[in-house]
Structure formats: structure tokens, C-alpha cells
N, C-alpha and C positions, 0 to 999 in steps of 0.2 A: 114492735116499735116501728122504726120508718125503715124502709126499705131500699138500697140502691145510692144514698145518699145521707149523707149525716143527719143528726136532728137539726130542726132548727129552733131557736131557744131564745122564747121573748124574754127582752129586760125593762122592767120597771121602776124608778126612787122618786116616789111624790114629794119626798122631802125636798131633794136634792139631784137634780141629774148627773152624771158624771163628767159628762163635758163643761158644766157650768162654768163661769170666770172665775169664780170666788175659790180660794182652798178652803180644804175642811176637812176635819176627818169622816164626816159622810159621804164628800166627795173620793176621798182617798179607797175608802172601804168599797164604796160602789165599783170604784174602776178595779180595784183588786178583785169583787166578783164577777165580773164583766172578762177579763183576764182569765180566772179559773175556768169561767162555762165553758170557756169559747175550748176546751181541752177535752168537752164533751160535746161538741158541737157548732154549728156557725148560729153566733149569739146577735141579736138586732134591737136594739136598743128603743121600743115604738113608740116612748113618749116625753116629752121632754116638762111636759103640764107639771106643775107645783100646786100641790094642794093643800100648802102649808097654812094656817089661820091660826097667827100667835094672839092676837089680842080676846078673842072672844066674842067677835061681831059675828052676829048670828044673819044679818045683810051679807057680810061679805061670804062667809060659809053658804049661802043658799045658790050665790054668784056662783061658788067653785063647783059647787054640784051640778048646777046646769051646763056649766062650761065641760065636765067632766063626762056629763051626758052625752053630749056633743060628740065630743072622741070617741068614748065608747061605740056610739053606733058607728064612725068615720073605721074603727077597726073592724068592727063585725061585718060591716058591708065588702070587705076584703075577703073573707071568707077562713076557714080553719089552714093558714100559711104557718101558721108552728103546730109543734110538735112538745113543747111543755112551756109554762110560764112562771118568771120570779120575779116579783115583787121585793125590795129591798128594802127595811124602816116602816113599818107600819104601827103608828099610834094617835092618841087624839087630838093631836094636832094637825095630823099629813095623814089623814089614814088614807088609802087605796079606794079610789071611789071606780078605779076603771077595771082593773084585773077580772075581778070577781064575776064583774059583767059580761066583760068578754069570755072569760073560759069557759059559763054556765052556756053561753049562747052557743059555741063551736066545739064545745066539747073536749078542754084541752087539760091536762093536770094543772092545776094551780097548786104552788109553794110562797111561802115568807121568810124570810129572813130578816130579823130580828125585828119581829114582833112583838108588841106589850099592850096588855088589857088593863084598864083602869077607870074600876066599879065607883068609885066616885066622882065621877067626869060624869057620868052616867046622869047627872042632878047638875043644873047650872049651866053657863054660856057654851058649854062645850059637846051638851048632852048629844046633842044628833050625831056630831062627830065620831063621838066618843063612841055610838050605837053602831057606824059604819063600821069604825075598826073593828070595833071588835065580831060584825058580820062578814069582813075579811078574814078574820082570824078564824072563824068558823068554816070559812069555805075553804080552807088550805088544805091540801091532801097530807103535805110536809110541809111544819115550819121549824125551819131552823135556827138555834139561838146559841150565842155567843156566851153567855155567862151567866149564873145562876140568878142574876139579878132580876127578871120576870118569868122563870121559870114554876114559882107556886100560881102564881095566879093563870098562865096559861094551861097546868094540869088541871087545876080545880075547873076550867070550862072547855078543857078539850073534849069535841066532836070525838065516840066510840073509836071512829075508823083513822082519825087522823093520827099521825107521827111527829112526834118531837125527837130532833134530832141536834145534840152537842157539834157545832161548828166552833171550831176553836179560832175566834180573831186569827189574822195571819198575814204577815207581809208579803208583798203584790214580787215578791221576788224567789227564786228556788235554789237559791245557796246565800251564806253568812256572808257580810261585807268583808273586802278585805282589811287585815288589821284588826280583825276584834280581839285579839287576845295580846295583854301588853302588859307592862311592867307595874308594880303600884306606886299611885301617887296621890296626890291631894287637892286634883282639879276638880269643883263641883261644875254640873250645869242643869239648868235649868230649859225650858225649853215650852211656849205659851204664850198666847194671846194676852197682851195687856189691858185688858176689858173691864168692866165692873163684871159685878154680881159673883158668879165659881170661881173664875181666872182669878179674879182680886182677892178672893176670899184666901186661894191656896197661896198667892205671892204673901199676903197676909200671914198666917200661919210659916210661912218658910221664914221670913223676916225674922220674928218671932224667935225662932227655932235658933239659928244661928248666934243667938247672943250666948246658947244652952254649949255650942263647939268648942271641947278643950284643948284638942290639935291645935298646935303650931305651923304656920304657910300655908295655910287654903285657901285657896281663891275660888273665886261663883261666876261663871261667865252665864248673860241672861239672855237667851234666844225668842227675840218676838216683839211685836209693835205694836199699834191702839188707842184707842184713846185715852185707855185710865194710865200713859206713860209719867206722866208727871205723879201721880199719886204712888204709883211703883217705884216711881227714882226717891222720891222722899222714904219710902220705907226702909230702903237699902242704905239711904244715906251715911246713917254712922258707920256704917261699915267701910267708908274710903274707897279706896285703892283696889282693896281685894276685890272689889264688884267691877263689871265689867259690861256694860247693854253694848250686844251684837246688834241690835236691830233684827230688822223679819230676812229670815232665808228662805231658800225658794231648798228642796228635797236635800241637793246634791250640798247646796251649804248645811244643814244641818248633819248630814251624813259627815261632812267633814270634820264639825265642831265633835258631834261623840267620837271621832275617831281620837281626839286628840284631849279627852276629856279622861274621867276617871270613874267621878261616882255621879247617876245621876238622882237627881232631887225635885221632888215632887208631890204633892202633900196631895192633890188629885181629887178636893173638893166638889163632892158631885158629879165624879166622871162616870158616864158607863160603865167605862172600862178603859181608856185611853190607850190607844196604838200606839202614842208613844214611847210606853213604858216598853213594850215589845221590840219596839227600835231600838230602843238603849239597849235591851238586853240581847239583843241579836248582834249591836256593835262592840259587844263583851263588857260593859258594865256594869258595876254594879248599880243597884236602884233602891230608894229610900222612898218608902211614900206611907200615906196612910193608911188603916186599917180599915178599908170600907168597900159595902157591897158593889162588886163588880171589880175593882181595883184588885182586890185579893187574886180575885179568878186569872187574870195575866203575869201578878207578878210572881215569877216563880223562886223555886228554894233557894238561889243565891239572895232574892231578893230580903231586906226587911222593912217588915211593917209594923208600925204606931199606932197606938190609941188616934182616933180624930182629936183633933185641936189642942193636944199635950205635946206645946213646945219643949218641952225638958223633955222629952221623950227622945222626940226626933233630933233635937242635935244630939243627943245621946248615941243614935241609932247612926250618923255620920260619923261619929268618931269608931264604931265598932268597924263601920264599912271602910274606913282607912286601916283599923288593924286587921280585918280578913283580907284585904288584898283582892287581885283577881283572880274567880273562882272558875275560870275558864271552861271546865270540862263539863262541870255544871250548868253553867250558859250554854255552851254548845247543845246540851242533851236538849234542855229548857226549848232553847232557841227553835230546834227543827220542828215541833210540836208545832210551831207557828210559820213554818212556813209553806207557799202557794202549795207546794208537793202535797204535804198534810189536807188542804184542803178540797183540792180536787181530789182525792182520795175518798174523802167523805160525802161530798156532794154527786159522787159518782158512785156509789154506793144506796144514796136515798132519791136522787133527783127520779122523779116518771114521766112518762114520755107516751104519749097518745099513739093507740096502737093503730098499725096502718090499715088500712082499706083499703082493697082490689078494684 
């Protein structure tokens, strides 16, 4: 490895760079990897380029490639200054057009982190994209994935030599908030972007669900702002009183709102895997959400889950979660699974690191 002086440890998100303005949980997760490296190393962050192309313009995709090329040679002409590289988010939208480039030239380990291959992209406005990624994925020595959620498809094309390695989500922090363990009660919250498309889909479904709550005094405090807000207040509406729209909080206001909450509620249409479920249950709640690929893989055994889109399910599945009460010890166990500790554990474990030269 290096000699006399720590690694040094390129970081890469063509999705999303970590310092960007916008929150997100791209953004959040980045900076939580970004946090962990640096525990293996002084981590430098070498590019801030977005190679994201949501629409399918195969103009604008040709633009990003060249521009991508650009960098690429801007780093290679620097010469081999790290010692391993990681890529974070790599798929056919944002695949990694620069990592690959650079490591092959200077000779440096290349990793990913959460990664996904998608053989039907492969056909249509996305194909060339979609070809890159998955020529990223192919060139990673280690790529590390979050949940089983693109797990078959990266075994079926992984490279002989290459490693898959379970990275478990984890919050960007190395002990439980204060207060996660607390008395039971009957405050829901919720906690999401008021958007179209997932976000509406799940406020949808949770709407829904609530008419199915037989308990008596529960209240929904609703965490998040947007544009689809007007279409989200109409859903909630017959519910009165008991509803409650916080508007958008910034970390430390959400932190505050689970602290003071009870079950949290989430139906998680289409999520990854959502960190926020991992926050809830790290700030001792319990959590209700749907039955679906990725979701499952964070929420753990205090948590329960529902059939997708069976409202009678899920207010069902609220009213058990007020008669379990808080399962503390259980969250606790759950919880540390996911935190920074766990993960530099692991990352320190698989990460490689270009061996030195005299």
C-alpha cells in the first residue's frame, strides 16, 4: 500500500456531488461515504461534473461524454496522486463516464458503490448510457451494494476477479440519538418530498390506509414541502385536526420531530431503500411501510410490513404498531447494524489501495 503517509482516496457521485445545494438522499449518503473513507484515509473529492441525462436525449448524452472526456484527461495529466478510487451511484442515467478512465490510465484500484445494471436500457434513448454503466461496473475491482435490490443482475455479469461486497445503508453518525427510547403512544409521522410521481404515490396509499385505523387519538404530523402540496392537503383533508403539515425541515428539525413522535409511517413506493426508515428506527420507532424490494432490506424486525397498495393492511399494521409499543432493545440491536462504525468496518475490510513504488 502507501508508505509513510495515509492513502489518499478519490471520491466520485456523477449523480450528485455531496456538497451540491439541493438535499437528497443521494446527497446525504455521499457525504456519509465521504465521512467513513476519510477513517481510512485523507479522502478528495475530484469532481463535481453530473452526468445525469433524465430525458433520453441522445444530443445531450454525447455533450456529457465529451465534457466527461475533458476531465478525465484534466485528471490523468495530474498523474497517479491516489491511492484507490470510489465512485458512488452508478447507473443508466449517471453512469461514471470518468473513474474507469482514470484508474485504467494510472493504475489505481477502482470500487462502486451502489451500482445497477439494466439489460433493457441496453435498446432505446438510453443504450450508450446504459453500455457505459454497465462498462463501469465491469471495471470495478469492488462493488459495493446496499441491498438486494440489484444484486441478481450484477452477479449474473460480474467480471471472474471482481467482489461484491453487502454495505449496509448507515447513518453518517456513530452512536443512537439522544432520546430514542421512550414511552408508547399514538403519534404518527410521516416524513417526504411532496412531489408527483413515488412521493404522491406513497402519500396516496398512506391516505388511504388511515381510514382502515381503529385506535382512538392518533395524530399524523406530515414532514416535507413541494409542489404536489396542495394535492397532499386534499388527501389528508377528511382527516381534520389529527393532520398536521410541518413543512420542510432541515436534519436537526426532523431529528427533533422523530424524537417526539412514536410510529413512523411510510408506504415507500419505489424507494431504494430509503434512509429514512433507518433514522426512524435509530431514533427508537417504530416503522410501518410496505412490503417491497429494497424497503424490506432496512426495515428491520421491530419494523412491519404490508402487502403494496392493501390499505386495510397497513392501517391494520398501525394499529398492531400502537399495541407493540416501543421495542427498544430491538431497535437498538437493529440500529447499530447501520451505523458509520459498521460501515467503515466494512469498507475497511474490502477497499484496495495501489501498492507503493520505490
Amino acid at each position: 500500500m502507501t508508505q509513510g503517509r495515509p492513502p489518499r482516496i478519490a471520491f466520485y457521485a456523477p449523480l450528485k456531488p455531496p456538497d451540491h445545494d439541493t438535499p437528497s438522499g443521494d446527497r446525504t449518503i455521499a457525504r456519509g461515504l465521504m465521512h467513513a473513507l476519510a477513517q481510512l484515509g485523507a479522502v478528495e473529492l475530484v469532481s463535481r461534473f453530473r452526468s445525469r441525462e433524465a430525458r433520453g436525449d441522445t444530443t445531450a448524452q454525447a455533450a456529457l461524454v465529451a465534457e466527461a472526456d475533458r476531465i478525465a484527461k484534466g485528471l490523468i495529466a495530474k498523474g497517479a496522486v491516489w491511492d484507490s478510487w470510489i465512485t458512488y451511484h452508478n447507473y443508466y442515467k449517471a453512469p461514471d463516464l470518468i473513474g474507469p478512465r482514470v484508474c485504467a490510465a494510472l493504475g489505481i484500484p477502482y470500487h462502486l458503490v451502489e451500482a445497477s445494471r439494466a439489460p433493457k436500457r441496453l435498446h432505446g434513448p438510453w443504450a450508450d448510457f446504459a453500455r457505459r454503466a454497465d462498462a463501469a461496473s465491469d471495471a470495478a475491482a469492488v462493488i459495493f451494494y446496499f441491498t438486494g435490490r440489484d444484486l441478481p443482475e450484477l452477479e449474473k455479469a460480474r467480471p471472474e476477479t471482481q467482489k461484491l461486497v453487502h454495505l449496509r445503508p448507515f447513518l453518517d453518525r456513530d452512536s443512537l440519538p439522544e432520546g430514542s427510547f421512550r414511552s408508547a403512544g399514538k403519534t404518527l409521522l410521516a416524513v417526504g418530498m411532496l412531489r408527483r410521481g413515488d412521493k404522491l404515490a406513497s402519500y396516496r396509499n398512506l391516505a388511504a390506509a388511515l381510514h382502515f385505523v381503529k385506535s382512538d387519538g392518533w395524530s399524523l404530523r406530515i414532514v416535507g414541502d413541494g409542489p404536489a402540496g396542495a394535492e397532499v392537503q386534499d388527501l389528508f383533508a377528511p382527516f381534520g385536526k389529527r393532520i398536521t403539515f410541518v413543512g420542510a425541515l432541515d436534519a436537526a428539525g426532523v431529528a427533533t420531530e422523530m424524537s417526539a413522535a412514536d410510529v413512523f409511517v411510510w408506504p415507500g413506493v419505489n424507494e431504494a431503500f430509503g434512509m429514512v426508515y433507518i433514522e426512524a428506527q435509530a431514533a427508537g420507532l417504530m416503522v410501518v411501510a410496505e412490503d417491497r424490494v429494497g424497503v424490506r432490506d432496512v426495515v428491520g424486525p421491530a419494523g412491519i410490513l404490508t402487502p403494496p397498495d392493501d390499505a386495510k393492511a397497513f392501517g391494520a399494521a398501525i394499529d398492531q404498531a400502537f399495541d407493540k409499543g416501543p421495542q427498544d432493545s430491538v431497535q437498538r440491536r437493529y440500529a447499530q447494524q447501520h451505523l458509520r462504525g459498521a460501515a467503515v468496518e466494512t469498507l475497511a475490510g474490502a477497499v484496495q489501495f495501489k501498492e507503493a513504488t520505490q
